[in-house]
Each structure stands twice: as C-alpha cells, then as structure tokens.
C-alpha positions, -999 to 999 in steps of 0.1 A, spaced: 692 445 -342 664 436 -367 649 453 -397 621 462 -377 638 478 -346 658 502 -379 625 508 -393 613 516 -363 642 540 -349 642 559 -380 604 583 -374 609 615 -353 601 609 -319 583 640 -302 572 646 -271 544 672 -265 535 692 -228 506 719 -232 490 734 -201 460 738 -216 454 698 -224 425 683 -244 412 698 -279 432 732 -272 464 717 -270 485 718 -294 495 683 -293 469 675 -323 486 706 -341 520 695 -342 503 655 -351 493 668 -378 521 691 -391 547 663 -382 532 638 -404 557 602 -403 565 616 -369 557 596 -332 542 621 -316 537 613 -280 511 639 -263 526 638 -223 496 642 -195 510 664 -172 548 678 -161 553 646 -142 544 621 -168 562 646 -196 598 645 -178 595 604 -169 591 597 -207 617 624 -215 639 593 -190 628 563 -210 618 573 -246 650 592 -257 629 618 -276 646 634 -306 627 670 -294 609 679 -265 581 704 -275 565 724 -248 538 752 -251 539 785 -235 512 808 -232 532 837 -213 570 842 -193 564 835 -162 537 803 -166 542 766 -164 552 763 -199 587 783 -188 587 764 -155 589 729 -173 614 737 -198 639 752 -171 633 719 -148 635 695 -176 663 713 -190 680 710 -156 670 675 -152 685 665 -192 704 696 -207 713 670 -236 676 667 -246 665 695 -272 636 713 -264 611 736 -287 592 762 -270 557 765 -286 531 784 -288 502 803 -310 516 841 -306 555 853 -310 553 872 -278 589 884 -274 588 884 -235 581 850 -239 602 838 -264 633 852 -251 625 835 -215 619 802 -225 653 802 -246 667 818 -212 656 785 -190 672 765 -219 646 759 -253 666 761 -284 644 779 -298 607 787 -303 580 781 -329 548 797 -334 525 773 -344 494 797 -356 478 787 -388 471 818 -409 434 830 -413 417 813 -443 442 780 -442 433 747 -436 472 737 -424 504 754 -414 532 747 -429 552 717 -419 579 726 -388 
C-alpha cells in the first residue's frame, strides 16, 4: 500500500441521508462542522445504502424530522441490511419521541445539529 492510499484512509469518511435534500439539508451543515472529513451527501435511500456497500463509511449520519418518517425508516433498513455500520441520527430539534425511536431501529445515538441564535457555526461534532 502506498503513502498515498495511508494518507488517504486516514480523513473521516461520512455519509449523509436527509429527506429534505438540497439547501435544507443538513449535508452542507455537517461539511462544514466536520472540517478534514469526506463527507459524502447520498441522493436518495437507494443511493445512501449502495455506498454504505462499497465505501466502508466510518459513520452513517441520517436526519430525522419526526418517529415515524423516512429518517427512522432508513436507519432500521440499513441497520438491518449492515448492523456493523455505525449510524448517527440527526436532526435540528432534540424531540425525545424521536430520538428514542431512531436509537430503537438501531442509531447509536443522535445529535442535534441546531446552531444557536446569534452564531455563525456550531460547534464541531
């Protein structure tokens, strides 16, 4: 293995799902939060859980706006399809309901990634 496949190994790998797509995703968010990171924004559910096959992410993150949308469907099918792959559940309120679902259909745990009023960045994750 060369220097460059090391170098290369060594960033984060994430891999981002958001229903909402586009400029409201959170994808962008987490890009800039995870600075150093490869962040990888998937398309859709399909295209999120055939890159989960190839890329070997080091986290999955996918948002969920509420417990019983397609944020909480994805994370129990990818979680049935790879239980090995760790997943973060994300999303911009700390909606127990929802938090304690997603963890239920196999996230690890859940971040809210809301940026507090007057700040021009969260925290980084």
């Amino acid at each position: 293995m060369g220097d460059g496949a090391i170098l290369e190994r060594s960033r984060t790998r994430v891999l981002v799902w958001d229903e909402a797509g586009g400029a409201k995703s959170v994808g962008p968010l987490v890009s800039a939060w995870m600075t150093g990171a490869d962040v990888v924004v998937a398309d859709d559910a399909r295209d999120l859980l055939a890159r989960v096959l190839v890329s070997s992410p080091d986290v999955v993150m996918v948002a969920v706006h509420a417990a019983d949308g397609p944020g909480i469907a994805l994370i129990e099918r990818l979680h049935r399809a790879e239980p090995g792959v760790p997943i973060l559940a994300v999303g911009a309120k700390g909606d127990p309901a929802t938090m304690i679902r997603a963890m239920q259909v196999g996230a690890r745990g859940f971040a809210i990634l809301d940026r507090p009023a007057g700040a021009s960045a969260a925290p980084p994750i």
